[in-house]
LUMVOPA-244449 format. One line per field, with one value per residue: residue number from 0; residue in three letters; chain; x, y, z of N, C-alpha, C in turn. Coordinates in Angstrom, 3 decimals. Example, Ala and Ser with C-alpha at 12.3 -4.5 7.8 and 13.67 -1.06 7.14 Angstrom:
i = 0; 1
aa = ALA; SER
ch = A; A
n_east = 13.190; 12.850
n_north = -5.690; -2.250
n_up = 7.800; 7.080
ca_east = 12.300; 13.670
ca_north = -4.500; -1.060
ca_up = 7.800; 7.140
c_east = 13.200; 12.900
c_north = -3.300; 0.030
c_up = 7.800; 7.870
//
This chain:
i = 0; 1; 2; 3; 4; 5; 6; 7; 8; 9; 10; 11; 12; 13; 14; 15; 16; 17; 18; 19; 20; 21; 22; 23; 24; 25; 26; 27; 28; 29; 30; 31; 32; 33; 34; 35; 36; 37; 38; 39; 40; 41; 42; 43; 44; 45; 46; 47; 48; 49; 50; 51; 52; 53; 54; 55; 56; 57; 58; 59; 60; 61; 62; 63; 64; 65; 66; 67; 68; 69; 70; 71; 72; 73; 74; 75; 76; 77; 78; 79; 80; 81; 82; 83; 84; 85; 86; 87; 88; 89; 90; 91; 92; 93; 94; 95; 96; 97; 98; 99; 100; 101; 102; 103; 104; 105; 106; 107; 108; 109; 110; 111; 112; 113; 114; 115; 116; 117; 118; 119; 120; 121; 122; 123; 124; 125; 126; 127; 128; 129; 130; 131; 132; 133; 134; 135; 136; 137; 138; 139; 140; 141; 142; 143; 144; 145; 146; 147; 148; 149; 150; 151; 152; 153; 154; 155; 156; 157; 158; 159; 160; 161; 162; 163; 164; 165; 166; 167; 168; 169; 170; 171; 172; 173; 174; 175; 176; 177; 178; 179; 180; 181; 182; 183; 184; 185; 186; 187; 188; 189; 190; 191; 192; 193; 194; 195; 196; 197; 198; 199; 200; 201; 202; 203; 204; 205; 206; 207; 208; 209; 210; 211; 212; 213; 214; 215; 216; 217; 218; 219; 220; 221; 222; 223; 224; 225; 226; 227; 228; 229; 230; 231; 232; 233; 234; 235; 236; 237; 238; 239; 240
aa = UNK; UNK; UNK; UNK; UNK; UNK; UNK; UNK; UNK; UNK; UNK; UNK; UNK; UNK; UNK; UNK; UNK; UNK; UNK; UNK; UNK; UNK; UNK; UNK; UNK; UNK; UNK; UNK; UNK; UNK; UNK; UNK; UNK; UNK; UNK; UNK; UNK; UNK; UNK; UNK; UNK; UNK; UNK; UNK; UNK; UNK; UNK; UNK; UNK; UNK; UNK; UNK; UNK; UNK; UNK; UNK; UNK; UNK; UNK; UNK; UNK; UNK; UNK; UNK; UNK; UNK; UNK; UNK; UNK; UNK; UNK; UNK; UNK; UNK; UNK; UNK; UNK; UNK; UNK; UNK; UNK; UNK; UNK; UNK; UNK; UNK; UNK; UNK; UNK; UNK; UNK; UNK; UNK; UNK; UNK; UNK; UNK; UNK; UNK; UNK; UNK; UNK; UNK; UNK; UNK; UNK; UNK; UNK; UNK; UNK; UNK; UNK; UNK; UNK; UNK; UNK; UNK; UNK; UNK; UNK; UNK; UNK; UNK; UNK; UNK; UNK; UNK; UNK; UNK; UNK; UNK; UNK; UNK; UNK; UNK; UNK; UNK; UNK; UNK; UNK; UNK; UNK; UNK; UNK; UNK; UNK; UNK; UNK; UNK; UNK; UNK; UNK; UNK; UNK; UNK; UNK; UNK; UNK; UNK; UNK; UNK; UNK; UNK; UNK; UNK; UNK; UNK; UNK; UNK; UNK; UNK; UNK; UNK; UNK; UNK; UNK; UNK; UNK; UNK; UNK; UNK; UNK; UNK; UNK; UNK; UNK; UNK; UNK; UNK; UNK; UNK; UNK; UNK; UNK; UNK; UNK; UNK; UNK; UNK; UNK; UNK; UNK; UNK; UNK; UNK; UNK; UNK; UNK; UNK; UNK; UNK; UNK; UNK; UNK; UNK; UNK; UNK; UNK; UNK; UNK; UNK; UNK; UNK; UNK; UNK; UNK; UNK; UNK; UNK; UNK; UNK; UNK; UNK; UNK; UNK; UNK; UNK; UNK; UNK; UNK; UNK
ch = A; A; A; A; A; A; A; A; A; A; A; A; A; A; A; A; A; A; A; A; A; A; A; A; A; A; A; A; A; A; A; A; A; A; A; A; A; A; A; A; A; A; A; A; A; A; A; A; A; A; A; A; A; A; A; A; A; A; A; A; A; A; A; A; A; A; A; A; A; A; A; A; A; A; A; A; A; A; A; A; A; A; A; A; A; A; A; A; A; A; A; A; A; A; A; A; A; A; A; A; A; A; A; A; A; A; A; A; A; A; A; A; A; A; A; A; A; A; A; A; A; A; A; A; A; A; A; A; A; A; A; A; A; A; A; A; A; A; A; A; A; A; A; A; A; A; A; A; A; A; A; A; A; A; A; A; A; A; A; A; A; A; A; A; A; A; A; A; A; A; A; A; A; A; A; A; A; A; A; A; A; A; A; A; A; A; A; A; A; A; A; A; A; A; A; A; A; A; A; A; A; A; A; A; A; A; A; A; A; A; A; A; A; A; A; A; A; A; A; A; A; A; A; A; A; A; A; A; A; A; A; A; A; A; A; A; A; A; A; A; A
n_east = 171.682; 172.297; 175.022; 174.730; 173.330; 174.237; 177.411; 176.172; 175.057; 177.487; 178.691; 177.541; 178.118; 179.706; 177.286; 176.320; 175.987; 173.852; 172.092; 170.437; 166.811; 165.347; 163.602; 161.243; 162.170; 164.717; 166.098; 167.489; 167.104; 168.304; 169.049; 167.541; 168.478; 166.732; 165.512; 163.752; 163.960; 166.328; 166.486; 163.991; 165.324; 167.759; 166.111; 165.283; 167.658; 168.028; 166.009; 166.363; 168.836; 167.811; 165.088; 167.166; 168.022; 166.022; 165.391; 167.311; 167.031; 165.008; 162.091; 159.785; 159.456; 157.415; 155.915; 154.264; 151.568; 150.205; 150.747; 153.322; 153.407; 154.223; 156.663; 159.350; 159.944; 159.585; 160.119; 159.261; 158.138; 155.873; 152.129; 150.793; 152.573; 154.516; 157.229; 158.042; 160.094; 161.009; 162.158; 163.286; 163.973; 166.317; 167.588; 170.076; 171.955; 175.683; 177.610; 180.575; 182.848; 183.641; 181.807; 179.262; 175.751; 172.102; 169.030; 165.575; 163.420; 160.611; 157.256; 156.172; 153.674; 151.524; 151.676; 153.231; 151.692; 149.087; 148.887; 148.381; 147.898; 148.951; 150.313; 152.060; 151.434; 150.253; 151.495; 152.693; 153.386; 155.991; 159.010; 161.883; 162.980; 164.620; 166.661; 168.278; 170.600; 171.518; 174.207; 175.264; 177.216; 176.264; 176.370; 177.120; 175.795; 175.371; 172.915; 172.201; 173.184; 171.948; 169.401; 169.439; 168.557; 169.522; 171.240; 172.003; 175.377; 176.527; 176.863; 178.370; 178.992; 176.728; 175.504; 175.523; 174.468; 175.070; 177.712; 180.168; 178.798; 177.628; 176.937; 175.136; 173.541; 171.265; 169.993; 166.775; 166.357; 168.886; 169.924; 168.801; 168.019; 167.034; 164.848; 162.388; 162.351; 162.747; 161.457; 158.524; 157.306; 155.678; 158.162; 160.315; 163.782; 167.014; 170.411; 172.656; 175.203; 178.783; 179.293; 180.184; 179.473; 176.241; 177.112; 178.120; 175.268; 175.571; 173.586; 171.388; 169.536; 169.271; 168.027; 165.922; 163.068; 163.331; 163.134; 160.609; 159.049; 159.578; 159.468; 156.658; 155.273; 156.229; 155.473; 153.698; 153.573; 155.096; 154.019; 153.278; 155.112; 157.075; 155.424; 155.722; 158.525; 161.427; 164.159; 165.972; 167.278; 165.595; 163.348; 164.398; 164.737; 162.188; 160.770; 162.694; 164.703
n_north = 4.511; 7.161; 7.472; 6.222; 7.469; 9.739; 9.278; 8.496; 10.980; 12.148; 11.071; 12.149; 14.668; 16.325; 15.804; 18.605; 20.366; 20.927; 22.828; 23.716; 24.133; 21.399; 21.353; 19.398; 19.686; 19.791; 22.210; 24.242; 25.919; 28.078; 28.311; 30.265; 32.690; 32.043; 31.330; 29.280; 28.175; 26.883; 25.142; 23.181; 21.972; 21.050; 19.359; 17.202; 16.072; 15.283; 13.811; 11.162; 10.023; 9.458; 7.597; 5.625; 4.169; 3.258; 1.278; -0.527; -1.236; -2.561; -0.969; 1.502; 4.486; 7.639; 10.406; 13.868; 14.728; 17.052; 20.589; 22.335; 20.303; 18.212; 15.481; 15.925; 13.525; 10.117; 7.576; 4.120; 0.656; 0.224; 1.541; 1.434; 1.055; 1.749; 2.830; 5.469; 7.348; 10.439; 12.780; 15.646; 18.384; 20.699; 24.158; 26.720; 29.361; 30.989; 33.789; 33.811; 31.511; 30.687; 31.635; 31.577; 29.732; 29.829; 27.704; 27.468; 25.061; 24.181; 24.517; 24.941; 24.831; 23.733; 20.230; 19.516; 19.823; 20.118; 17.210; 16.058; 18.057; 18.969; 17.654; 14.383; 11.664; 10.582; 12.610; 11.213; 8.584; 9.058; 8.253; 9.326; 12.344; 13.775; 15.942; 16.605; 18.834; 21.384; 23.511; 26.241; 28.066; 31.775; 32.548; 35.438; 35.441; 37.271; 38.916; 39.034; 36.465; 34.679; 34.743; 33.605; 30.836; 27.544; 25.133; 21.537; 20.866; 23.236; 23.154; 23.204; 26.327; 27.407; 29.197; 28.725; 29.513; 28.786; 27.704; 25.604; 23.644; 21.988; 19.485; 18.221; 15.524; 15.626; 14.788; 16.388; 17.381; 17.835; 20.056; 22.039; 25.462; 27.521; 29.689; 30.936; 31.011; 32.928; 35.723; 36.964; 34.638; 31.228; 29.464; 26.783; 27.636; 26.899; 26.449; 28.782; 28.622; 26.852; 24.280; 22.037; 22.353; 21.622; 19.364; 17.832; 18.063; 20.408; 20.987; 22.713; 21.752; 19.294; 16.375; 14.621; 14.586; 16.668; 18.886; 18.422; 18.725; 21.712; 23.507; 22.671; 24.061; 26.831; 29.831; 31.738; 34.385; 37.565; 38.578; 35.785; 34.252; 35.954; 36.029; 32.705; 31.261; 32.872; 31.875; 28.389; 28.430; 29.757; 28.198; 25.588; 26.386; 26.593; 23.995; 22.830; 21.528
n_up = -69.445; -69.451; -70.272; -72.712; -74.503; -74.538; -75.566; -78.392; -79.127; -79.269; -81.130; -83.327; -83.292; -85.834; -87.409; -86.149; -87.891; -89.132; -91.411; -92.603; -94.088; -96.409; -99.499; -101.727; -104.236; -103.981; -103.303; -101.142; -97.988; -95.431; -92.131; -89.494; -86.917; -84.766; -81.624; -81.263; -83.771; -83.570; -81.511; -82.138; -84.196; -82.651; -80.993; -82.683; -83.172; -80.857; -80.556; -82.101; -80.855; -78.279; -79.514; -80.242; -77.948; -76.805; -78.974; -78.628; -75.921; -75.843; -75.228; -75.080; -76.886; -76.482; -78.174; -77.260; -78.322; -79.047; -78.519; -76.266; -74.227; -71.723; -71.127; -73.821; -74.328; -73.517; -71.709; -71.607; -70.765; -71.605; -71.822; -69.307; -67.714; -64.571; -63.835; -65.872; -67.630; -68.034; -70.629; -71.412; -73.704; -73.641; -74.415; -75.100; -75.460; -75.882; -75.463; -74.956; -74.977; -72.389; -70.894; -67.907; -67.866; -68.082; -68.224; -68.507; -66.912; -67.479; -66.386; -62.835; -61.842; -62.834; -64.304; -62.342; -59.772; -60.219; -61.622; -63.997; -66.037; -68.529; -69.179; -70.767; -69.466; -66.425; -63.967; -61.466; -62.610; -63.418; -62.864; -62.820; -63.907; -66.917; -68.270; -71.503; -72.481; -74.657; -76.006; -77.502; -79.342; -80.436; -84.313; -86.309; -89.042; -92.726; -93.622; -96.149; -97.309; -95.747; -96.843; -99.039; -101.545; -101.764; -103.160; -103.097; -104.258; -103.040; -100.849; -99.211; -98.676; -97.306; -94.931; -91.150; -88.109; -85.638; -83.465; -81.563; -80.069; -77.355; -74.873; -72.463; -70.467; -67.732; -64.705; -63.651; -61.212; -60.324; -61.231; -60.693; -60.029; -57.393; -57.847; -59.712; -63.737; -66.202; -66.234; -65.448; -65.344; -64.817; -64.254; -63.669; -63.014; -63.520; -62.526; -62.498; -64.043; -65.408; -68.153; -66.769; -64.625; -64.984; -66.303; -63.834; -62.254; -60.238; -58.656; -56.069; -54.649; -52.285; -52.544; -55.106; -53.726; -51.884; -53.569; -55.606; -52.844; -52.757; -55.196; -55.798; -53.965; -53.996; -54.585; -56.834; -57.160; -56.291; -53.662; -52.377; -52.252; -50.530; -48.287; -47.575; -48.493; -50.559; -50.970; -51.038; -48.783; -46.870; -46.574; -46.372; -43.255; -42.663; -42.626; -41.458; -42.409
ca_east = 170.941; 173.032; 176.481; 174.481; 172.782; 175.516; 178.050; 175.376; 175.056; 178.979; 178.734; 176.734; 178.652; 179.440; 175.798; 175.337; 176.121; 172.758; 172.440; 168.983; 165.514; 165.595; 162.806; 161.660; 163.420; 166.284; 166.464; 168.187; 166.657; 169.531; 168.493; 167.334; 169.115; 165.758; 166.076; 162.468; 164.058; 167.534; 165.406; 163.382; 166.972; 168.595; 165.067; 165.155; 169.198; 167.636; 165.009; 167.496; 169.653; 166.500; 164.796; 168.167; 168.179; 164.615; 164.948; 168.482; 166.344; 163.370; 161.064; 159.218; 159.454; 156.184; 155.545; 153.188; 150.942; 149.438; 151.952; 153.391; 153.141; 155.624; 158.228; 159.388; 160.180; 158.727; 160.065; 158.492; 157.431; 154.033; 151.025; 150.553; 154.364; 154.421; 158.079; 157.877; 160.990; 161.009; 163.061; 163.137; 165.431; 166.339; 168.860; 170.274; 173.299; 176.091; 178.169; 181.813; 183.388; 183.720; 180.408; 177.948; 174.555; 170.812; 167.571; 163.840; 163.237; 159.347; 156.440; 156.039; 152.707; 150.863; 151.921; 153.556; 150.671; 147.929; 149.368; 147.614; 147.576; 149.621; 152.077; 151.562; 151.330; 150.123; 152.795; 153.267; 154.416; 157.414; 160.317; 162.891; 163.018; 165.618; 167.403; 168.960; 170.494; 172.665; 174.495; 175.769; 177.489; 175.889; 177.270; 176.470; 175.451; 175.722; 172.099; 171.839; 173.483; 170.634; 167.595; 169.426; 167.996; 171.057; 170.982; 172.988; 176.235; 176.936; 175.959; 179.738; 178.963; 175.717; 175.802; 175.107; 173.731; 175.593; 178.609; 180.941; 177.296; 178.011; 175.790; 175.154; 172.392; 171.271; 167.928; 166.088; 166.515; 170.414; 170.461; 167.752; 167.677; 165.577; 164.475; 161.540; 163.399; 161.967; 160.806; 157.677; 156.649; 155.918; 158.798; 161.418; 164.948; 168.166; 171.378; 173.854; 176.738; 179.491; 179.228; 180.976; 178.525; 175.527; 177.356; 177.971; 174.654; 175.792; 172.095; 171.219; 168.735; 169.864; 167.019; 164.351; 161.680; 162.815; 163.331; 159.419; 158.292; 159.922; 159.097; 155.121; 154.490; 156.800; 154.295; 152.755; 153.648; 156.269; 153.644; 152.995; 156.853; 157.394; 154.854; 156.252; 159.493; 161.930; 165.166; 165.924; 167.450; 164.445; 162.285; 164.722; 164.346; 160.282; 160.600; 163.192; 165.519
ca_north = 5.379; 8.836; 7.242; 5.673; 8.677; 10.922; 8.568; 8.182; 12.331; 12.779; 10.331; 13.121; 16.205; 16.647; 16.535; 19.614; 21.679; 21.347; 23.851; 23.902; 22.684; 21.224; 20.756; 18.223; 20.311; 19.764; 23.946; 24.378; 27.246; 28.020; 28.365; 31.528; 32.217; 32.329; 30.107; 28.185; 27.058; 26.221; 24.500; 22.854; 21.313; 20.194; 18.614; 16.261; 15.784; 14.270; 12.312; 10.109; 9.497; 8.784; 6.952; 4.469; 3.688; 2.513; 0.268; -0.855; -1.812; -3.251; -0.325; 2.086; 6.229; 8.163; 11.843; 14.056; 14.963; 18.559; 21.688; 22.471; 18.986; 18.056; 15.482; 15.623; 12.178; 9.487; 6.230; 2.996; -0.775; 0.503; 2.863; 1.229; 1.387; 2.937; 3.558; 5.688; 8.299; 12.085; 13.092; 17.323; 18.908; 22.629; 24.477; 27.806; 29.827; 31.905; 34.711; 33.445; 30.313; 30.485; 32.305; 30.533; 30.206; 29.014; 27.243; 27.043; 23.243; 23.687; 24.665; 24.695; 25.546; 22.776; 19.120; 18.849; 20.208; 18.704; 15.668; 15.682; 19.590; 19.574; 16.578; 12.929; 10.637; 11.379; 12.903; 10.083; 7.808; 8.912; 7.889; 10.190; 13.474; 14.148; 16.772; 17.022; 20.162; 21.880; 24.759; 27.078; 29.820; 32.251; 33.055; 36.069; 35.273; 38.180; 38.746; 38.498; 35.179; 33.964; 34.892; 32.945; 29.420; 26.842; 23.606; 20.511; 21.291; 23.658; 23.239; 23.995; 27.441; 27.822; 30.242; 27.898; 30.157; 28.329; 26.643; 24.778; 22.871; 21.592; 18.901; 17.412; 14.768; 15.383; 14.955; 18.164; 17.882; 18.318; 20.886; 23.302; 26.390; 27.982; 30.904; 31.170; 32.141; 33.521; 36.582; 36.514; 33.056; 30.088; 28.065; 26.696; 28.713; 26.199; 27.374; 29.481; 27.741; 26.234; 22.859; 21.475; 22.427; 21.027; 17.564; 17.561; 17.889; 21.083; 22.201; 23.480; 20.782; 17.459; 15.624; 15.087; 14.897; 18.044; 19.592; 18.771; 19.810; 22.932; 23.763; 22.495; 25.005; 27.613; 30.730; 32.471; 35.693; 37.860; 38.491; 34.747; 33.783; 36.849; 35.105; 31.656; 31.761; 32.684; 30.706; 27.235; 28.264; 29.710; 26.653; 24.604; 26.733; 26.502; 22.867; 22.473; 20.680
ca_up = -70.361; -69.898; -70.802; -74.295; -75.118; -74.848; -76.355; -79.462; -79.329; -79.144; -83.060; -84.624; -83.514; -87.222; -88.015; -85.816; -88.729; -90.154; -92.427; -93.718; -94.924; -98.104; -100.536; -102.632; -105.715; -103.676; -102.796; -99.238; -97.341; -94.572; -91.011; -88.819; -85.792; -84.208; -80.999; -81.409; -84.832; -82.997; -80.386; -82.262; -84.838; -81.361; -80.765; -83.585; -82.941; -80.006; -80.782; -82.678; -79.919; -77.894; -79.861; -80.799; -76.606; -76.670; -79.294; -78.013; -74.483; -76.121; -74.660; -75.966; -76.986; -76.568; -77.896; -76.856; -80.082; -78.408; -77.956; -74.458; -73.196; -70.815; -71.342; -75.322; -74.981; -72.186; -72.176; -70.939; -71.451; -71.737; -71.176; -68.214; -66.686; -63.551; -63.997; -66.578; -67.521; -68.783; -70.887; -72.066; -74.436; -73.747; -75.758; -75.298; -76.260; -74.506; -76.022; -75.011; -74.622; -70.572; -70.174; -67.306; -68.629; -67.705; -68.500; -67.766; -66.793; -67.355; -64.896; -61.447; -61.425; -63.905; -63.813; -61.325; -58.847; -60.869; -62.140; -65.549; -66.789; -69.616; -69.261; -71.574; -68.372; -64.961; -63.120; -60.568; -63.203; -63.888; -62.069; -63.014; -64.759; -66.834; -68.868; -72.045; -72.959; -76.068; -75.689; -78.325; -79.536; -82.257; -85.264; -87.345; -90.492; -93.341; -94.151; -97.502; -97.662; -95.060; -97.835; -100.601; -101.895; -102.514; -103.645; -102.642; -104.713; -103.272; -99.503; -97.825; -98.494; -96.459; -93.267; -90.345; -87.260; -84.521; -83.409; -80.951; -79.627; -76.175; -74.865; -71.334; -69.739; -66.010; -63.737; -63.690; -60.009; -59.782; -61.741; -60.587; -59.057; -56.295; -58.243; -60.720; -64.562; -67.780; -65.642; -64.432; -66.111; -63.585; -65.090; -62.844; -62.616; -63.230; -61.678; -63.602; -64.538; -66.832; -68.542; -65.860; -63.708; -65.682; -66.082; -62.299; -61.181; -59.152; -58.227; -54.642; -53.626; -51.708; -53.470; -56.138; -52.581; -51.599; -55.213; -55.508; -52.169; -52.483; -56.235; -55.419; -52.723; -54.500; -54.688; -58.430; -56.900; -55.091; -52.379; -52.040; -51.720; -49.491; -47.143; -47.564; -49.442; -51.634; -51.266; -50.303; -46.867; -46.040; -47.028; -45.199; -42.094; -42.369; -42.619; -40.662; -42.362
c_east = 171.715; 174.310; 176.138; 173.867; 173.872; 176.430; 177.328; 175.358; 176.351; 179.405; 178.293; 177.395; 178.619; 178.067; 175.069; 175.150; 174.986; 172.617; 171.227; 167.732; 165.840; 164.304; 162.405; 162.137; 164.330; 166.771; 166.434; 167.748; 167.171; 169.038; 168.386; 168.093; 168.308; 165.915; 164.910; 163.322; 165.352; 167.254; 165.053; 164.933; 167.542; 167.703; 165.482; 166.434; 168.781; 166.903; 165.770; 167.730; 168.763; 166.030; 165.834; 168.260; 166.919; 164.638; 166.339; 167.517; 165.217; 161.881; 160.750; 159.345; 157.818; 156.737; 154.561; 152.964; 150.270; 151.164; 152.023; 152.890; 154.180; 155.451; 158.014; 159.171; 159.880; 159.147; 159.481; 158.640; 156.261; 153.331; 150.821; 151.983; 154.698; 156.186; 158.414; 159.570; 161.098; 162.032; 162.944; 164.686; 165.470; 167.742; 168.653; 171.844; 174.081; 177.436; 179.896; 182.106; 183.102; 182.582; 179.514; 176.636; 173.784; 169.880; 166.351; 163.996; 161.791; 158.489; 156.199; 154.526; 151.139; 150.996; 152.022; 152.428; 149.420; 147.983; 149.088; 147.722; 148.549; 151.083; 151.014; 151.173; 151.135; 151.458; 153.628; 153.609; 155.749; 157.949; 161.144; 162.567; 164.200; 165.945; 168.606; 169.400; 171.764; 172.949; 175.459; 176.360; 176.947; 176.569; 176.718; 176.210; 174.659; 173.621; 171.280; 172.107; 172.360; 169.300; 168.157; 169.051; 169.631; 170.944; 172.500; 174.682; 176.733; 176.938; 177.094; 179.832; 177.705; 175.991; 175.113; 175.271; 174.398; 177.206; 179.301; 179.849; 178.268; 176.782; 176.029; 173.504; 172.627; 169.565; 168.463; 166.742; 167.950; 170.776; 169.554; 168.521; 166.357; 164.640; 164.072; 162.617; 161.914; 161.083; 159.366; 156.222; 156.878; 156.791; 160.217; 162.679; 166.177; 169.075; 172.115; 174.894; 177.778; 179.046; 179.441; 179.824; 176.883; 175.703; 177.465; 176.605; 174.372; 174.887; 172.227; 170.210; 169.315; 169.082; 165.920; 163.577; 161.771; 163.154; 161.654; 158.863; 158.457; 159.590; 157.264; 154.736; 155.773; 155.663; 154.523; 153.655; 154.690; 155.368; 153.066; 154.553; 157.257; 156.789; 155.146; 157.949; 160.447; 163.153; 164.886; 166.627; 166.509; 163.358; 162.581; 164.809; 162.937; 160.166; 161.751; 164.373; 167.231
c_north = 6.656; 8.565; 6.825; 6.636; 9.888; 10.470; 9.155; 9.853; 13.263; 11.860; 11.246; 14.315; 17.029; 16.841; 17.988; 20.769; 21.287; 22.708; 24.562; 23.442; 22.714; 20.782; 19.642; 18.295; 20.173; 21.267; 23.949; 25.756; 27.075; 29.093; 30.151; 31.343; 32.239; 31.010; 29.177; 27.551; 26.036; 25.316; 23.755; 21.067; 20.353; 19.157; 17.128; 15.794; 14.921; 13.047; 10.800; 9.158; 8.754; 7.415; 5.542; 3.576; 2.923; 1.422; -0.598; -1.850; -2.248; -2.412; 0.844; 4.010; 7.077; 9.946; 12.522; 14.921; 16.588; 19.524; 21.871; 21.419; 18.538; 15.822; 15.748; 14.303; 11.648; 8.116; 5.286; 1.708; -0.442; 1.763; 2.493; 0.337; 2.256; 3.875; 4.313; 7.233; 9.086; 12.074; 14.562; 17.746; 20.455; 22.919; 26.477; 28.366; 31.027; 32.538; 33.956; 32.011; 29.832; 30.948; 31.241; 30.780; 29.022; 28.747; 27.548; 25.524; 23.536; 24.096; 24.685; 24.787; 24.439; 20.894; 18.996; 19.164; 19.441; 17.840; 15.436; 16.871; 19.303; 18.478; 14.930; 12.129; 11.322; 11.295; 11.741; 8.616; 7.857; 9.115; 8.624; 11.091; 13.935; 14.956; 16.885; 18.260; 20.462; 23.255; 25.199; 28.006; 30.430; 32.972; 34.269; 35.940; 36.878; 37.889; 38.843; 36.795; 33.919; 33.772; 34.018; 31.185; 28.942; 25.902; 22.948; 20.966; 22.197; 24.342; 23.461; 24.776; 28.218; 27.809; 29.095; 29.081; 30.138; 27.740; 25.882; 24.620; 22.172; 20.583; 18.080; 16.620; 15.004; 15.182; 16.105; 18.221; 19.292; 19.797; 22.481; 24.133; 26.526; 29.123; 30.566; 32.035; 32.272; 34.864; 36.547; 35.540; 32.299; 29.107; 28.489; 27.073; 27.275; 27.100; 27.616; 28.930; 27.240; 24.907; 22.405; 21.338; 21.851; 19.398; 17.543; 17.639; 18.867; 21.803; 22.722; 22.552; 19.377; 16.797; 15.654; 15.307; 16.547; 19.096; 19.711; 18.915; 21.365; 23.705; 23.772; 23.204; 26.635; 28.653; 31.508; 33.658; 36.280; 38.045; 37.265; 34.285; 35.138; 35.985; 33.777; 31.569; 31.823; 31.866; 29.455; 27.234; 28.847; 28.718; 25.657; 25.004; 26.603; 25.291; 21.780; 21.216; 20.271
c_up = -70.680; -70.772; -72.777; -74.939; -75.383; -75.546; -78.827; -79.999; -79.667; -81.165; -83.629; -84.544; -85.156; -88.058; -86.768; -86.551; -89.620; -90.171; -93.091; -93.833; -96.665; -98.242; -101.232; -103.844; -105.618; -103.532; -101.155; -98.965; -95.702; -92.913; -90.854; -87.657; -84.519; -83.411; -81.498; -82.517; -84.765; -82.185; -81.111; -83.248; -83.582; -80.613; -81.588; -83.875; -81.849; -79.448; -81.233; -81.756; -78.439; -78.010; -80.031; -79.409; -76.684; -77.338; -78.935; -76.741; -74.766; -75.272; -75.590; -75.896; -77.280; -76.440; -77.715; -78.461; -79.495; -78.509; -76.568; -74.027; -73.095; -70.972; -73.084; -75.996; -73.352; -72.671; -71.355; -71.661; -72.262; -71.497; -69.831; -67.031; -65.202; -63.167; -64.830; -66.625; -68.392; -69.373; -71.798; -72.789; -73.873; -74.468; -75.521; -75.786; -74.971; -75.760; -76.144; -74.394; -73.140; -70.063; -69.512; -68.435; -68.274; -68.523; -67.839; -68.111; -66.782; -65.983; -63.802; -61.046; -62.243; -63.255; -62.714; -59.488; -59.211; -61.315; -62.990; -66.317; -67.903; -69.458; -69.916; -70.740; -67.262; -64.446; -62.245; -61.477; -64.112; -63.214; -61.474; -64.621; -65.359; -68.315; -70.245; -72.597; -74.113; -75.656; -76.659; -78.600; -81.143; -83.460; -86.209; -88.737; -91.573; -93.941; -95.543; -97.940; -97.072; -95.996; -99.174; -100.464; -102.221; -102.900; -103.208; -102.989; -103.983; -101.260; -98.357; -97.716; -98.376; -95.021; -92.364; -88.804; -86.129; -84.589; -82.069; -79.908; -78.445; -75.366; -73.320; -71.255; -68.334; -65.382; -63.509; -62.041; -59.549; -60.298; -61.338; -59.464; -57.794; -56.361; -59.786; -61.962; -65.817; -66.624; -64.491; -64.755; -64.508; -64.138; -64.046; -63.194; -62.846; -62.703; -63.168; -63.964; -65.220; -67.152; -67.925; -64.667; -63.813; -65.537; -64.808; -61.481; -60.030; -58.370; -56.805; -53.860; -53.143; -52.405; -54.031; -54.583; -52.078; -53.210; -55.422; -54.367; -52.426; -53.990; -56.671; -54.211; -53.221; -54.956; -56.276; -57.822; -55.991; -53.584; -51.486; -51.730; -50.269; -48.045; -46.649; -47.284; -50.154; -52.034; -50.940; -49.028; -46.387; -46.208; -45.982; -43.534; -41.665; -42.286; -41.780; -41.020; -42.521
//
């Protein structure tokens, strides 16, 4: 699945220079560098490549029809698959070429505690959790040239927001951190890192079991982790392992 998805994602590079929405007048209105709408572009870059595996394997792609429902994409035989596999896009950006740089992998505090809150399938049927991500650099675009309408003709000289897009597949596990990110959101912390470090897997937990013990008893609050707590060598000292 990772080697055909990425393969299939490494064919489109050239389409990462979308450029636009177009109309049905055929008038191109040329991106924001607003991440949700960069996010959302690298979304539907992914669905593709997704979707082309599923029907490749004779199984099926399920999205969730609500907002904030965890995975993007869920593949299976069926509704009633008990192996069922996640699949999340995230997408962020990093100033220089060599710069590390992180994600939020989603909740700690929802699904995966209640098994139904806000995810397409109960939690315990899915298998494996796993991670696609895009990574960018931003481009300034001259803001007048951003507010103009263009049409087809003329579409090699529309400002494109981003560039040299960088793209890995991994389980959420390998790649997580042990520290809550987006401030003081309940959304799990990946590690900092280069690309390199992403495709490798280089997280901090030995395995998904302890990735979700230790992320499902991970405390809301600094005075609930203080009491428990906050790294994974103190986790693995409380549990002894």
């Amino acid at each position: 699945m990772k080697e055909y998805i990425l393969n299939h994602l490494a064919g489109l590079e050239n389409g990462y220079g979308v450029c636009g929405i177009i109309d049905r007048r055929g008038r191109i209105y040329p991106l924001s560098s607003d991440t949700k709408v960069l996010s959302t572009i690298f979304e539907n870059i992914a669905r593709r490549a997704v979707g082309s595996y599923a029907i490749r394997q004779g199984i099926r792609m399920f999205e969730p029809d609500k907002q904030n429902y965890y995975p993007d994409f869920t593949l299976a035989t069926g509704t009633d698959d008990p192996n069922k596999i996640a699949i999340d896009v995230k997408t962020t950006y990093k100033v220089a070429a060599d710069d590390k740089f992180a994600f939020t992998l989603g909740s700690y505090t929802r699904f995966m505690r209640n098994g139904t809150k806000n995810i397409l399938f109960p939690f315990n049927d899915y298998a494996a959790h796993w991670i696609i991500g895009f990574v960018y650099r931003r481009v300034d675009v001259d803001p007048a040239a951003a507010t103009y309408i263009y049409t087809p003709a003329i579409r090699d000289t529309i400002p494109v927001p981003f560039t040299d897009v960088e793209v890995f597949m991994q389980e959420k596990w390998r790649i997580s951190g042990d520290k809550a990110g987006s401030g003081n959101t309940t959304n799990i912390g990946s590690i900092s890192g280069t690309l390199r470090d992403f495709q490798e897997g280089n997280g901090v937990f030995q395995s998904a079991g302890e990735f979700l013990t230790y992320w499902r008893g991970y405390g809301r609050t600094r005075a609930e982790r203080d009491a428990r707590y906050r790294r994974v060598v103190d986790f693995r000292v409380m549990y002894q392992c």
